[in-house]
C-alpha positions as CSV (number, residue, x, y, z in Angstrom):
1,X,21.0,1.7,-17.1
2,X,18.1,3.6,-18.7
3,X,16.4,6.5,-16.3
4,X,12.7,6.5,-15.9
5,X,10.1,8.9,-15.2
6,X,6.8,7.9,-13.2
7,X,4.1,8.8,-11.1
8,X,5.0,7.9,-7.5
9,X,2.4,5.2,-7.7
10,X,3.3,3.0,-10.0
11,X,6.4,2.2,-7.9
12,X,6.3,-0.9,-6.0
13,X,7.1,-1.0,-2.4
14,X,10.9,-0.7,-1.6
15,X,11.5,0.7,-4.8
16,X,13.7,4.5,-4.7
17,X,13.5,7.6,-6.6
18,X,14.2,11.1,-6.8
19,X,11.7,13.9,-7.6
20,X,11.5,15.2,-10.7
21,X,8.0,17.3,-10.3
22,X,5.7,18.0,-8.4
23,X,2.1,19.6,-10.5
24,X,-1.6,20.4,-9.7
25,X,-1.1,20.0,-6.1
26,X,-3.4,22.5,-3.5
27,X,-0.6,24.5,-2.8
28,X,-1.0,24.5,1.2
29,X,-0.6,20.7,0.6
30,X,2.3,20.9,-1.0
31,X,3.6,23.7,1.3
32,X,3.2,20.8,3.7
33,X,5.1,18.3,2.5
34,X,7.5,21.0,1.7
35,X,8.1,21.1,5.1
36,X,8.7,17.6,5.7
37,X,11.3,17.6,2.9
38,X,9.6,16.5,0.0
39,X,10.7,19.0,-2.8
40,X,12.2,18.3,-6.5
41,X,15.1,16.8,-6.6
42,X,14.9,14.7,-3.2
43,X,15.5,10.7,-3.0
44,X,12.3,9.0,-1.7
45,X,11.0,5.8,-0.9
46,X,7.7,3.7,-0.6
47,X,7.5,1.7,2.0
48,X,4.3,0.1,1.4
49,X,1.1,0.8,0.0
50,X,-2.8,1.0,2.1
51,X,-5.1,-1.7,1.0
52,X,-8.5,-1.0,-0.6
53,X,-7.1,2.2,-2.5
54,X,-5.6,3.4,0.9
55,X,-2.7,6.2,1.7
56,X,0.9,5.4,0.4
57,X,3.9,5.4,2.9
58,X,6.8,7.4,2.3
59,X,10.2,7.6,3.5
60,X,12.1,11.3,3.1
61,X,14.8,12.1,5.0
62,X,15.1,9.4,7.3
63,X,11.1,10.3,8.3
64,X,8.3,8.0,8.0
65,X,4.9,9.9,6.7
66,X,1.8,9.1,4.7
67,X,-0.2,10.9,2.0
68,X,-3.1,10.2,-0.4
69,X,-3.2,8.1,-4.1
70,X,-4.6,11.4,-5.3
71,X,-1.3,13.1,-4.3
72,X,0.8,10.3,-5.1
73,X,0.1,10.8,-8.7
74,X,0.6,14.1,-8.8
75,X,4.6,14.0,-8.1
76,X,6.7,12.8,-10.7
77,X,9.7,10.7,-10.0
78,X,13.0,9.5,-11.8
79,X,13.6,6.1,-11.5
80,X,17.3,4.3,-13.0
């Protein structure tokens, strides 16, 4: 079982990873999701994806939130 690393986007709904990095995100942003539980080295899910280039779903933590492709691709995930 080989270990992957990818942007959070190019996981497909359902699929589970943990956070490897998170870079070139406006900090208060990040200070956000922070807050929520989203840091390095957290398992994560998505749940589903907008249409027509919407937000991504998340689930951290046992909570339910949504944030934008452009900050999707900014954190880094492992995938096995």
């Amino acid at each position: 079982m080989a270990l992957t690393s990818c942007s959070l986007l190019r996981l497909q709904p359902g699929s589970t990873g943990s956070i490897q990095r998170i870079e070139g995100m406006n900090p208060i942003l990040r200070r956000r999701l922070a807050d929520l539980g989203v840091s390095e080295g957290v398992m994560i899910r998505l749940k589903g994806k907008g249409p027509f280039m919407g937000p991504i779903t998340l689930e951290c933590n046992g909570q339910l939130f949504a944030i934008r492709r452009k900050e999707a691709s900014m954190i880094e995930v492992k995938v096995s």
